[in-house]
Each structure stands twice: as structure tokens, then as C-alpha cells.
C-alpha positions in Angstrom: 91.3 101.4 104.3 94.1 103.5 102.6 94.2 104.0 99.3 96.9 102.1 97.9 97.8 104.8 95.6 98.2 107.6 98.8 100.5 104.4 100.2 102.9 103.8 97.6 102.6 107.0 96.0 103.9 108.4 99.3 106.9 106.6 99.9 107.6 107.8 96.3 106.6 112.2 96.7 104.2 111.0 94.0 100.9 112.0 95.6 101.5 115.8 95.6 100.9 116.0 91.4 98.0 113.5 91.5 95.8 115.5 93.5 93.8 118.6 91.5 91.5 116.6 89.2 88.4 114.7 90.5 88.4 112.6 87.2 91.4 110.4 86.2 90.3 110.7 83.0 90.6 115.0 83.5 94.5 114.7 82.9 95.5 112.9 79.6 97.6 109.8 80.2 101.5 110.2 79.5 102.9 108.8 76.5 105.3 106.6 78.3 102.7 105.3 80.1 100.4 104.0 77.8 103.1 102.7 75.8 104.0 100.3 79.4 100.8 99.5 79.7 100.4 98.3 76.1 103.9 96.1 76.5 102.2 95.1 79.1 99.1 93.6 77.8 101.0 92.3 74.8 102.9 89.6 76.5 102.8 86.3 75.9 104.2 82.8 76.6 106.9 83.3 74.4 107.7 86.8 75.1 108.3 85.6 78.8 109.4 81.8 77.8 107.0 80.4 80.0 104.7 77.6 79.5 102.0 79.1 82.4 98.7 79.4 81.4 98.2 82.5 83.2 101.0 84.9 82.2 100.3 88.5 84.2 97.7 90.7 86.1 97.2 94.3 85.8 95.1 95.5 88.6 94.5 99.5 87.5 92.1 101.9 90.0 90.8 105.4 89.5 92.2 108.4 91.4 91.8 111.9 91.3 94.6 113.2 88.4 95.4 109.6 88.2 95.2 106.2 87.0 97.8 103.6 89.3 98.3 100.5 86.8 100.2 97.7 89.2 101.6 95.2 86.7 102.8 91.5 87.8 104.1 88.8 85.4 104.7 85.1 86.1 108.5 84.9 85.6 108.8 88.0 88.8 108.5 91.2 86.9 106.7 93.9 88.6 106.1 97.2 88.2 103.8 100.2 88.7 103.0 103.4 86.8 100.7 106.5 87.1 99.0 107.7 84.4 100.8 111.1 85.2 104.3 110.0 85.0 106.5 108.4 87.5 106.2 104.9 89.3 108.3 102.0 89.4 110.2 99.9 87.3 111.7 96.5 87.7 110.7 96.0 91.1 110.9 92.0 90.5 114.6 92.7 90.6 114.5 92.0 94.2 113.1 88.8 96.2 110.6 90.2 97.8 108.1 91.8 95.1 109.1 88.5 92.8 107.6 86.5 94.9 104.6 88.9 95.9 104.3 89.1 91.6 104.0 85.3 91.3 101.8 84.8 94.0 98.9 87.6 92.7 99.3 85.5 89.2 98.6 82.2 91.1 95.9 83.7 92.5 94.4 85.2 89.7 94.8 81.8 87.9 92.6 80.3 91.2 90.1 82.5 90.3 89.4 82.7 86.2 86.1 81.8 86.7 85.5 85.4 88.1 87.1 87.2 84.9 85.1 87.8 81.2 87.1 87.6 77.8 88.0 90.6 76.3 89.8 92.7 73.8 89.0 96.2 74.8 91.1 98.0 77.7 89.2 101.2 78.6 91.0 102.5 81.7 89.0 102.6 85.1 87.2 105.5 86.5 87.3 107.0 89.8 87.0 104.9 92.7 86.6 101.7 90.2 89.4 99.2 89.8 89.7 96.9 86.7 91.6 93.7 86.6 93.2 92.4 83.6 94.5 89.0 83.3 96.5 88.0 80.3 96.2 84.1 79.6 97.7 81.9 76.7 93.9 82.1 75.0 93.5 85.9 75.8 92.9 88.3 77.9 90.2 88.6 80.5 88.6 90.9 82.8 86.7 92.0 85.7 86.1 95.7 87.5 84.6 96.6 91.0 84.8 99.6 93.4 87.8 99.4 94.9 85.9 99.8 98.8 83.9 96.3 97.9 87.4 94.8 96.6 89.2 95.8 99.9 86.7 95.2 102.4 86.4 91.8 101.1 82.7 92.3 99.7 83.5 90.4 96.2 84.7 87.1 95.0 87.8 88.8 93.3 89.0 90.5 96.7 91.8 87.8 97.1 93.1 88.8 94.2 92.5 93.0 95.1 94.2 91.8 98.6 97.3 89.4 96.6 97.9 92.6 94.6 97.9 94.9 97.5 101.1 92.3 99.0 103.2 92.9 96.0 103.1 96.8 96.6 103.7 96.0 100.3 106.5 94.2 99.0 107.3 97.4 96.3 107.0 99.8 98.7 109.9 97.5 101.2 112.0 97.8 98.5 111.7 101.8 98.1 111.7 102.6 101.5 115.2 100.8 101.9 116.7 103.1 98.7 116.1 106.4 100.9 
């Protein structure tokens, strides 16, 4: 299975800087993108005006240099960021990775039972990935290798496999701009 990071991150020139560390946590995290991922986990039924119980997923994996956060909101938005700098922004702008962005949140929502409460968001190690689903009550989580998510080993791997759709859906988008 390919990484999705190598994926996207090649349709973007993004893989060449993530490659020298064999720790994410070896290269500090930019500025910009903690401060996305902390808008991120800040939203909330009335930040999006939305009466959904389920409000957004961040699916985040461990790569060497780098941390991929995937972001997907009820109302469309959709977005994802490297802990190193670059990504994309606002990809819910166009049909496709809306609809890819609603669906993972539906699916997360099927699957709640899966996730823990929490209010502590440590960023994944190599090789792990972390799911983070922000609710109306809170927000919850759950983390895995990403090789059991993808090769459907787990009970969250439909929601690894719905995230992995909306960055087919991203990556569309992008490979349409060049």
C-alpha cells in the first residue's frame, strides 16, 4: 500500500523536504501549522453553524521529517498540512473533496463507539496514525499503525479508507491546476 503521504505529497513536490529524519518528531513542527491544527480542533457547532453532532475528523500519521494532518469538516471544508510547511488549503472549494469531507465525517459518526474522550492532542509517531473526531460533547480519539488501518485489520479502517477518498478527491483537484 502507498503511503498516502508519498501520494499526495507527490502530486504536490512535497516529498523531497520530508525525507532526512526517521522521527517526525526529529524536525520541530512549523508555526503555521500548529496554529491550523489548533483552529482545527477548536471548532464547534457554532463556529461552522451546524447543528451535526459530529462536526470534523483529523486523521494525522507519522512520517519520516513529517507529520501529514488531513482535516475534514461537516459543512465541506478540507484541508491538509505537513508538519514541515506546505499542503493544502480549502480544498472543499471544489465538489469533489466536499463531498469526500462529508462522507469521512459520516463515517466517523457510524463509528463513535470506536473513539475514547479526550482533551490531550500529542501528535502521532512514526508509522502510527491518530484519529481525532471533534463532536458537540468533545473530542475523541483513537490511534493504530497505519499498515493495520489500511489493510483493513481494525474496526476504524473504514474510516482510515473514507479519509484516504477525500485525498483521492484532493489530489484530482491538484493534479487538474498543473
Amino acid at each position: 500500500m502507498k503511503h498516502w503521504l508519498a501520494v499526495i505529497g507527490s502530486a504536490l513536490g512535497l516529498t523531497a523536504s520530508a525525507s532526512p529524519a526517521t522521527q517526525p518528531q526529529d524536525i520541530a513542527p512549523s508555526n503555521v501549522y500548529l496554529e491550523l491544527r489548533g483552529q482545527a480542533l477548536a471548532q464547534t457547532q457554532s463556529s461552522l453553524r451546524v447543528s451535526d453532532n459530529t462536526i470534523g475528523v483529523l486523521m494525522e500519521t507519522g512520517y519520516p521529517g513529517a507529520i501529514a494532518t488531513l482535516i475534514a469538516l461537516v459543512d465541506g471544508s478540507a484541508s491538509l498540512y505537513f508538519s514541515n510547511g506546505g499542503g493544502i488549503i480549502g480544498a472543499g472549494q471544489h465538489q469533489g473533496p466536499a463531498a469526500a469531507a462529508r462522507s469521512l465525517v459520516v463515517t466517523a459518526a457510524e463509528n463513535l463507539s470506536k473513539f475514547t474522550p479526550t482533551t490531550e492532542f500529542p501528535l502521532p509517531t512514526l508509522g502510527r496514525t491518530r484519529f481525532f473526531v471533534i463532536t458537540a460533547q468533545g473530542v475523541l480519539t483513537a490511534e493504530a499503525a497505519e499498515d493495520d488501518l489500511g489493510n483493513n485489520r481494525l474496526p476504524l479502517s473504514p474510516v482510515f479508507h473514507a479519509a484516504h477518498a477525500l485525498i483521492a478527491e484532493m489530489r484530482q483537484v491538484e493534479e487538474r491546476k498543473q
